[in-house]
Residue frames relative to the residue before (quaternion, step in Angstrom):
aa qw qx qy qz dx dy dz
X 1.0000 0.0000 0.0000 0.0000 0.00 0.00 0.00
X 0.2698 -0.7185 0.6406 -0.0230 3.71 -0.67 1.31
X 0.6714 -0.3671 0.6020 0.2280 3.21 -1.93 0.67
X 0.2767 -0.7951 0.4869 0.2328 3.85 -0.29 1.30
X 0.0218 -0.8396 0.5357 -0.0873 3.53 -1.00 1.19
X 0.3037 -0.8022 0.4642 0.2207 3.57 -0.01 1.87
X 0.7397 0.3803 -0.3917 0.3934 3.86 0.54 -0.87
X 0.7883 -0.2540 0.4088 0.3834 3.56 -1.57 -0.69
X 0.0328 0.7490 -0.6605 -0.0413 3.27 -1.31 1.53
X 0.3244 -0.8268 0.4374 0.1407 4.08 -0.45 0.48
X 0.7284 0.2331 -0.0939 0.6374 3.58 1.64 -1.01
X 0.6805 -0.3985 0.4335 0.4362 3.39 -1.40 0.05
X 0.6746 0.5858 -0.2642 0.3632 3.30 0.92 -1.96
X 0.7027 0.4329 -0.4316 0.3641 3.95 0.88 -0.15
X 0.5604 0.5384 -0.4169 0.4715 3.71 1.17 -0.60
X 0.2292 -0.7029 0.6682 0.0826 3.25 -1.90 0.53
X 0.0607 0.8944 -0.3880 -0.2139 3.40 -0.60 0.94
X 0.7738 -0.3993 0.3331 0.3617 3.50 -2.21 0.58
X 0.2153 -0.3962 0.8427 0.2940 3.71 -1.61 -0.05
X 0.8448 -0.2546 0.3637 0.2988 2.93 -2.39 0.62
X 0.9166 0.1689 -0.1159 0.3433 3.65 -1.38 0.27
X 0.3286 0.7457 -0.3555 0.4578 3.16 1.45 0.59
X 0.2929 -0.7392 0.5785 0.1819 3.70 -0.24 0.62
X 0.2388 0.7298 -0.6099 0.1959 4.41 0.30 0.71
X 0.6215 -0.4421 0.5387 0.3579 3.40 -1.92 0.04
X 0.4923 -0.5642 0.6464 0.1467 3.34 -1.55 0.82
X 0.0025 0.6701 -0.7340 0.1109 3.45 -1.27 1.66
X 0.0739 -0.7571 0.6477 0.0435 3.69 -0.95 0.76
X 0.1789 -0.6383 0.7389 0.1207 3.62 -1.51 0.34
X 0.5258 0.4931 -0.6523 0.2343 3.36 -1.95 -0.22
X 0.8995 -0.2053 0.2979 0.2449 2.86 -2.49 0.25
X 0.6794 0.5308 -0.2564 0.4370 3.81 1.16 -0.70
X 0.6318 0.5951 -0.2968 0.3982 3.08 0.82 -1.12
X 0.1444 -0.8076 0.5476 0.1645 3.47 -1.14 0.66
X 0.6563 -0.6522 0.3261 0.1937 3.11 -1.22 1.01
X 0.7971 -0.2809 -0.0409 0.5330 3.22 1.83 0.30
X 0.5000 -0.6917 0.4273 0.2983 3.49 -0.63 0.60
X 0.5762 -0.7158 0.3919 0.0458 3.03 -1.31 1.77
X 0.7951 0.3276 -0.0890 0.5027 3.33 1.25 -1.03
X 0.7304 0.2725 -0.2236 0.5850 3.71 1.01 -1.31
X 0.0040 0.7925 -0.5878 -0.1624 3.91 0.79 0.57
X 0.5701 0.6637 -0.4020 0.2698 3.77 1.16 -0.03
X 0.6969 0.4669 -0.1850 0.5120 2.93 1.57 -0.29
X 0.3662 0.7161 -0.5158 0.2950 3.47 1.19 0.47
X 0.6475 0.4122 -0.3516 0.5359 3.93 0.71 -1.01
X 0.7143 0.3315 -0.4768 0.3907 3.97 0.29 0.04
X 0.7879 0.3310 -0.2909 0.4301 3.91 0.90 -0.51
X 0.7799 0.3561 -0.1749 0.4842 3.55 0.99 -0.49
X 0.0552 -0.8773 0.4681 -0.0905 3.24 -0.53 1.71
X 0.3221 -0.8003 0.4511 0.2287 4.20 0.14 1.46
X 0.1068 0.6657 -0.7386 0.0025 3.07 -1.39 1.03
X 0.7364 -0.2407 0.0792 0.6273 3.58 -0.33 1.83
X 0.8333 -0.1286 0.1482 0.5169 3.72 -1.42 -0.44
X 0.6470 0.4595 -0.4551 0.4038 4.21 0.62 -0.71
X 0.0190 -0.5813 0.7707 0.2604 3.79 -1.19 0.21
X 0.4066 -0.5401 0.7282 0.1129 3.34 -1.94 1.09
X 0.2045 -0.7484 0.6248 0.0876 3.50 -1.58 0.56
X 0.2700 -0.6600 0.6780 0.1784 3.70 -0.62 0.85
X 0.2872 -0.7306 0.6186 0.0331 3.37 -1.27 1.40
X 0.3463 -0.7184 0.4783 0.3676 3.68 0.59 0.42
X 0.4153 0.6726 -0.4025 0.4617 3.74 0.93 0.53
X 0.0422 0.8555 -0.5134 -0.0529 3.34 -1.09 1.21
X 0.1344 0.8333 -0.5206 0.1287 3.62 -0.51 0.60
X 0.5678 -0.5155 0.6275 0.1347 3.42 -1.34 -0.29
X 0.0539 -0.7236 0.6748 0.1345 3.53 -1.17 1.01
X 0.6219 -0.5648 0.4818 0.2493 3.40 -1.50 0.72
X 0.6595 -0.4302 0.4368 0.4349 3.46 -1.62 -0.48
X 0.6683 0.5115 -0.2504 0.4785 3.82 1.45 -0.16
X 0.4201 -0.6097 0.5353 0.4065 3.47 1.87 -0.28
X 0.5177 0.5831 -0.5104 0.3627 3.87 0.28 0.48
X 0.3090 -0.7304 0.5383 0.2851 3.73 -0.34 1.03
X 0.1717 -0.6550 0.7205 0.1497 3.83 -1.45 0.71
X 0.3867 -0.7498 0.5225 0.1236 3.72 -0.48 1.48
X 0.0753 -0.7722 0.6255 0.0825 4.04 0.21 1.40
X 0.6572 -0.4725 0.2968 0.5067 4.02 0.51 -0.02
X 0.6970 -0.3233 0.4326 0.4717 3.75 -1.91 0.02
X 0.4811 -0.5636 0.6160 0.2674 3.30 -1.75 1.14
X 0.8074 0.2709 -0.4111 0.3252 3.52 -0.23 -0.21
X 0.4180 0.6552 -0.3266 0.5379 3.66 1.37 0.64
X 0.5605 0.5730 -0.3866 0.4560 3.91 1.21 -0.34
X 0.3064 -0.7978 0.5078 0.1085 3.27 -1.70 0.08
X 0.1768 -0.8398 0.5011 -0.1113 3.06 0.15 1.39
X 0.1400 0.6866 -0.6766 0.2262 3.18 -1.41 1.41
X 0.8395 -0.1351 -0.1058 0.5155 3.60 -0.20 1.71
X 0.6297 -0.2790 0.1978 0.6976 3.48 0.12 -1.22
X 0.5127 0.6243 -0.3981 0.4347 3.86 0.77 -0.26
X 0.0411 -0.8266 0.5518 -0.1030 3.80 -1.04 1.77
X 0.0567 -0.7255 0.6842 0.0473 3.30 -0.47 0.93
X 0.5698 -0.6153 0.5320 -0.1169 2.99 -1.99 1.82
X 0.2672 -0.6863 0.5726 0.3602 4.10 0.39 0.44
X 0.7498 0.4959 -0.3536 0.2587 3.34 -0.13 -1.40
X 0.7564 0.3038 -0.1963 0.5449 3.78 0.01 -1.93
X 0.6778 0.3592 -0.5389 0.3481 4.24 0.58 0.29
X 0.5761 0.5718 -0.4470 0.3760 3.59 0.94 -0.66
X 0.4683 0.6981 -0.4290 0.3306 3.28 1.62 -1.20
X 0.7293 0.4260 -0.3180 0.4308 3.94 0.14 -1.08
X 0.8562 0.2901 -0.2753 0.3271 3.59 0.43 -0.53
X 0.1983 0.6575 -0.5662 0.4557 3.28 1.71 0.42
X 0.7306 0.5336 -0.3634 0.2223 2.98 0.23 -1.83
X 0.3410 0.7223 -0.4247 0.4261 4.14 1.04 -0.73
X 0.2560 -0.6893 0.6350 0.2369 3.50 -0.72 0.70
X 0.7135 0.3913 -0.4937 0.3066 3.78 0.42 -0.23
X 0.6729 0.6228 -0.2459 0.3145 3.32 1.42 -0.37
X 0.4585 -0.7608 0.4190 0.1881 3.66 -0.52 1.45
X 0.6677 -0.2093 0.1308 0.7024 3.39 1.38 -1.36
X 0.2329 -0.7120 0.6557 0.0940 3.38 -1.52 -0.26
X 0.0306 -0.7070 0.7045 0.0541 3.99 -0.71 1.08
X 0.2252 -0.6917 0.6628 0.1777 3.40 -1.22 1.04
X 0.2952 -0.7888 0.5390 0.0065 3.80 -0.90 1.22
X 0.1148 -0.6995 0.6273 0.3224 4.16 -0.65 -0.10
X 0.2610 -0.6274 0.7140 0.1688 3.28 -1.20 0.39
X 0.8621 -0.0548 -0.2983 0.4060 3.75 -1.22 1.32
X 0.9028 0.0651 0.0868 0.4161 3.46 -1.40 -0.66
X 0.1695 -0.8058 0.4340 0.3654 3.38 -0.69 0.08
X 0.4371 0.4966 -0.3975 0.6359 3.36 -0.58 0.90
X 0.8799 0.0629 0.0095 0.4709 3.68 0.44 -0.27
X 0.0752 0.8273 -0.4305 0.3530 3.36 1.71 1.34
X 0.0426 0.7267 -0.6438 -0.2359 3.01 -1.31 0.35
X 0.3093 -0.8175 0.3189 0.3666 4.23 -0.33 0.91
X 0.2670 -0.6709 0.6916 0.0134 3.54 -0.77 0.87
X 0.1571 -0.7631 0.6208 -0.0871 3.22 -1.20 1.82
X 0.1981 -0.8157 0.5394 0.0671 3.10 -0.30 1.29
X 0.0278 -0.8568 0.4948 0.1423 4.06 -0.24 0.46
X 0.1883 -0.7716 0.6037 0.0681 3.53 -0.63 0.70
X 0.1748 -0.8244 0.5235 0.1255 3.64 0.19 1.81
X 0.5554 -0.5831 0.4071 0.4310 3.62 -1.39 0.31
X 0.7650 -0.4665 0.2297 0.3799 3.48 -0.90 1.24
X 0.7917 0.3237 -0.2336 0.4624 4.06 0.60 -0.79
X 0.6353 0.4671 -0.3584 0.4997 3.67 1.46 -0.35
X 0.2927 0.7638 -0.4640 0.3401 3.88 1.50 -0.25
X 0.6117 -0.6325 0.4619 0.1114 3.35 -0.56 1.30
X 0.1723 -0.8635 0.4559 0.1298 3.55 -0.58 0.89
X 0.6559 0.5809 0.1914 0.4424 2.38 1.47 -1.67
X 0.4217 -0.6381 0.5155 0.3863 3.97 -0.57 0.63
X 0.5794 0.6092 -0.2503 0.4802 3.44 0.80 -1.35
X 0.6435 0.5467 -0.2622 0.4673 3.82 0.31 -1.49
X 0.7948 0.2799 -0.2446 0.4797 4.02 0.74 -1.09
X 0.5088 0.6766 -0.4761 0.2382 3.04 1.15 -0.28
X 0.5791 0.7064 -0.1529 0.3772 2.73 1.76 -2.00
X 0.6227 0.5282 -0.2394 0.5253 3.32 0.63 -1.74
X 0.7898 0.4892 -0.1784 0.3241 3.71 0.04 -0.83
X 0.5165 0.5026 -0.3695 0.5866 3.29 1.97 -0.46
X 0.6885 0.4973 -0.3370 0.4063 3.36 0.56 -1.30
X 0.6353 0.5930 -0.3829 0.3134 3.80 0.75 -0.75
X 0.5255 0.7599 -0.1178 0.3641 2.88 1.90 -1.21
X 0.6963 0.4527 -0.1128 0.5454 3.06 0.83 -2.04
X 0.7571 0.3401 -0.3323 0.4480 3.84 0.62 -0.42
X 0.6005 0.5329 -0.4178 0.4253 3.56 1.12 0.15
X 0.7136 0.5217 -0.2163 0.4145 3.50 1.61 -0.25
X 0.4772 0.5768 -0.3310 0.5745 2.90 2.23 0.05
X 0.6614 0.4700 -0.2674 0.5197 4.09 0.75 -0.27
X 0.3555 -0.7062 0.5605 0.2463 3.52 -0.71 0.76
X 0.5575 0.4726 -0.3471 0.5876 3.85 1.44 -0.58
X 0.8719 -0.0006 -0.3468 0.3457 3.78 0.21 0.38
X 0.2521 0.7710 -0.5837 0.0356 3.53 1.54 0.12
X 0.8066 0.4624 -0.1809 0.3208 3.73 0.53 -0.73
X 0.4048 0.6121 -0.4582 0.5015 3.27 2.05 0.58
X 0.1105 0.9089 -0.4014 0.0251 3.67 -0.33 0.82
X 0.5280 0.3547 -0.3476 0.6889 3.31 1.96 0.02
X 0.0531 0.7127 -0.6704 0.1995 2.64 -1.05 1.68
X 0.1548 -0.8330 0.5312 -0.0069 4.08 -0.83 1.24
X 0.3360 -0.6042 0.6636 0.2857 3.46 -0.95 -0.06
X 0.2864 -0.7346 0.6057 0.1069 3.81 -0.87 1.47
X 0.6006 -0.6467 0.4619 0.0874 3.36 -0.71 1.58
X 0.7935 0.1337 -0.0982 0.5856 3.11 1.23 -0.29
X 0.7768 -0.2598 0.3854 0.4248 3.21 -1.45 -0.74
X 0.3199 -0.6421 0.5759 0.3921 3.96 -0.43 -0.21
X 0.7810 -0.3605 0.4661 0.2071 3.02 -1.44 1.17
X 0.1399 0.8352 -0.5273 0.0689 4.33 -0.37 0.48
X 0.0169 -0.7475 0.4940 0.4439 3.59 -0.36 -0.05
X 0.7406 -0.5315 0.2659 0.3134 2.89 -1.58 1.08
X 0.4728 0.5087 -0.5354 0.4806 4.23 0.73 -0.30
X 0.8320 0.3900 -0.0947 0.3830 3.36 -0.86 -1.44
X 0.1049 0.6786 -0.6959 -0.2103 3.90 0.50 -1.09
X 0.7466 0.4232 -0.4695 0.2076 3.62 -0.49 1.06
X 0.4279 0.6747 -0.3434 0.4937 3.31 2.14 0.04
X 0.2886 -0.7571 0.5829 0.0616 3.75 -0.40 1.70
X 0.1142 -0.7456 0.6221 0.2098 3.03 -0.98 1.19
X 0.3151 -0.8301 0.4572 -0.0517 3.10 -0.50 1.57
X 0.6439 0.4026 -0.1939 0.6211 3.51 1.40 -0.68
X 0.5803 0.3535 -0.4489 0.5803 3.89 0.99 0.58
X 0.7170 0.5316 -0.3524 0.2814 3.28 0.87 -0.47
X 0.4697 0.5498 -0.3011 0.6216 3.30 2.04 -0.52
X 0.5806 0.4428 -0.4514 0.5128 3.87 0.08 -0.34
X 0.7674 0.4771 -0.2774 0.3263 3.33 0.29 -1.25
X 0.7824 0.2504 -0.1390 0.5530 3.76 0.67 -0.87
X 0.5013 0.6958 -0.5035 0.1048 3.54 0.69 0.49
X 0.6186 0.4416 -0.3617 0.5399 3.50 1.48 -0.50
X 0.7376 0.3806 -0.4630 0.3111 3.65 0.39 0.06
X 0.5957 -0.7076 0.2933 0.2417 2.96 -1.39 0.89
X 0.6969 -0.3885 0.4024 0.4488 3.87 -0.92 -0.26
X 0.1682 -0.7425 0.5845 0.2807 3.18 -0.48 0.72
X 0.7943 -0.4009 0.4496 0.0782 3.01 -1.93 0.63
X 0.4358 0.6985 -0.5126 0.2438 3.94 0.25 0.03
C-alpha cells in the first residue's frame, strides 16, 4: 500500500510506503502482472511502476493493511472525494448508512472539481421501507443525518437524497455503483429542501 498518487509514477524510487492503518493505493507484483498494456499504452506510466527487472501494478483500489497485513478494500481511487486536505472513502462511508435498516444500499458521489468536492449521498432504500410520504423522507433523512453526525468519516457528509430509483449497477456483478453516472446525473440539480 503506497502514498495515493493521481498522476504518473515510472520507478519504485517515486512511491512512498504506508505503516498499517493507513488508507494508500494498492500496488501488486508477481508472475501475473504485465509488463505493460498492449492496447491503452496511455496508461502504462499511471498503472505500471519499474523496480529493476519487477514491474509493480497500481490497482486503482484503495485501502489499508491491518496489523496482520490483510488488505481492507476502502473503494476505487478515482471514486473518492476530495475537498482541501479532507478525503472521503466510498466504501467505510456507505458502510454507516448501509447500516440503516431502511437502507438497501448507498453510493457516495463528489460533486465538482476534485480537490474542491462537495460529497452527495445518494441512498437507495429497500423497496418496502421506500418512502411514501413527504413526511416519511423527511423522517428517513433526519435519521440518515443523525447517523452521519455520529461518525467522524461522515460527520461532514450532509447532502444526503433518496435515489428515485434503483442505483445505477453494472449489469455482470449487480453490485458495481455506477458512481461516475451518478455524479453527471445529479450535478445540476439542486439539494432538496427537507
Amino acid at each position: 500500500v503506497i502514498e495515493i498518487e493521481d498522476g504518473p509514477l515510472t520507478s519504485i524510487d517515486q512511491i512512498t510506503d504506508l505503516p498499517a492503518g493507513r488508507i494508500g493505493e494498492l500496488m501488486v507484483a508477481g508472475p501475473v502482472v504485465t509488463e505493460r498494456y498492449v492496447v491503452r499504452d496511455d496508461q502504462n506510466s499511471l498503472h505500471k511502476v519499474a523496480d529493476g527487472e519487477t514491474i509493480w501494478h497500481r490497482m486503482g483500489d484503495v485501502g489499508y493493511l491491518d496489523e496482520r497485513d490483510r488488505f481492507w478494500f476502502c473503494g476505487r481511487k478515482g471514486q473518492r472525494v476530495t475537498r482541501g486536505t479532507k478525503t472521503w472513502f466510498t466504501i467505510p462511508c456507505e458502510a454507516i448508512f448501509n447500516a440503516h435498516p431502511a437502507v438497501y444500499r448507498s453510493a457516495l458521489v463528489g460533486l465538482g472539481p476534485p480537490g474542491q468536492q462537495t460529497p452527495v449521498l445518494l441512498v437507495e432504500p429497500h423497496a418496502a421501507a421506500r418512502p411514501k410520504t413527504r413526511e416519511a423522507e423527511t423522517r428517513l433523512l433526519t435519521e440518515l443525518r443523525d447517523l452521519a453526525g455520529r461518525s467522524p468519516l461522515t460527520r461532514r457528509v450532509e447532502d444526503i437524497r433518496i435515489y428515485p430509483r434503483r442505483l445505477p449497477v453494472d449489469i455482470r456483478h449487480n453490485s458495481k455503483i455506477f458512481r461516475e453516472k451518478l455524479a453527471i446525473e445529479i450535478r445540476d440539480q439542486p439539494q432538496p429542501k427537507t
